[in-house]
C-alpha positions in Angstrom: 66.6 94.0 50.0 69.5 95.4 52.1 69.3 98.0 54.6 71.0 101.2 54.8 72.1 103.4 58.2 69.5 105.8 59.2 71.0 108.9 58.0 71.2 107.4 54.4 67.7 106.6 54.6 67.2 110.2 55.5 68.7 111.9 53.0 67.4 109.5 50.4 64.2 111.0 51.6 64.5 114.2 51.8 65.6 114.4 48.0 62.6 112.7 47.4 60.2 114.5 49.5 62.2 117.5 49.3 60.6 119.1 52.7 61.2 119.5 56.3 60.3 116.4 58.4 59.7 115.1 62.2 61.9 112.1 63.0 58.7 110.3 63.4 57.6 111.3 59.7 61.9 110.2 58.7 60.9 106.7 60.6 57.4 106.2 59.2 58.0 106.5 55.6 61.8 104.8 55.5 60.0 101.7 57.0 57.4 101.7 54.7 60.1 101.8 52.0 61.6 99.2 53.8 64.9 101.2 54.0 66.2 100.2 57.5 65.1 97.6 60.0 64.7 99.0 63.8 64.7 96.9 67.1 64.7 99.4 70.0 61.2 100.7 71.2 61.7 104.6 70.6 63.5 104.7 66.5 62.4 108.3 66.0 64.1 109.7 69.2 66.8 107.2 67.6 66.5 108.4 64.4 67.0 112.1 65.6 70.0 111.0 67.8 71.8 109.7 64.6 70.7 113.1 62.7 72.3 115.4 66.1 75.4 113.4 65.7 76.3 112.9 62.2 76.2 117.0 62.2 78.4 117.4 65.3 80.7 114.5 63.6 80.9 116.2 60.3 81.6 120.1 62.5 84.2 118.8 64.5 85.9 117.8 61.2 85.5 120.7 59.4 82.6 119.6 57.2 79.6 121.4 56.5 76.6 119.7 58.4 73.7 117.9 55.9 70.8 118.6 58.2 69.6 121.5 59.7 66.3 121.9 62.6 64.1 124.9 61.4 61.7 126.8 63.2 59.1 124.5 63.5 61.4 121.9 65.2 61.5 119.9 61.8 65.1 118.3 60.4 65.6 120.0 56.7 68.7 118.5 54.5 70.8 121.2 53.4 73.1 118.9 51.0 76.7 117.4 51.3 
């Protein structure tokens, strides 16, 4: 099976799951599912580095961003 990036493999599971999630919970379950393959030491602080991004990438192009932090410090996806 091929891997995807980590921010596919997040919004792949947030349509699933369709509720707010810890990095940690984002890792856990997308390598159970075998959606990504990590190699550093820390791949939820990883994992939420790639989520802070994307969003600043996509609002410094004009675009909308897909994930949002709610109040209790959880990543939500709030679509494309």
């Amino acid at each position: 099976m091929q891997t995807i990036s980590k921010t596919k493999a997040a919004v792949q599971i947030f349509k699933a799951t369709k509720k707010a999630m810890s990095p940690r919970e984002l890792i856990d379950i997308a390598l159970k599912k075998k959606l990504i393959k990590v190699k550093g030491l820390t791949p939820s602080a990883t994992m939420n580095a790639d989520i802070i991004n994307e969003n600043k990438r996509r609002s410094s192009n004009g675009l909308k961003p897909r994930f949002k932090k709610n109040t209790a410090n959880k990543w939500m996806y709030v679509g494309d």
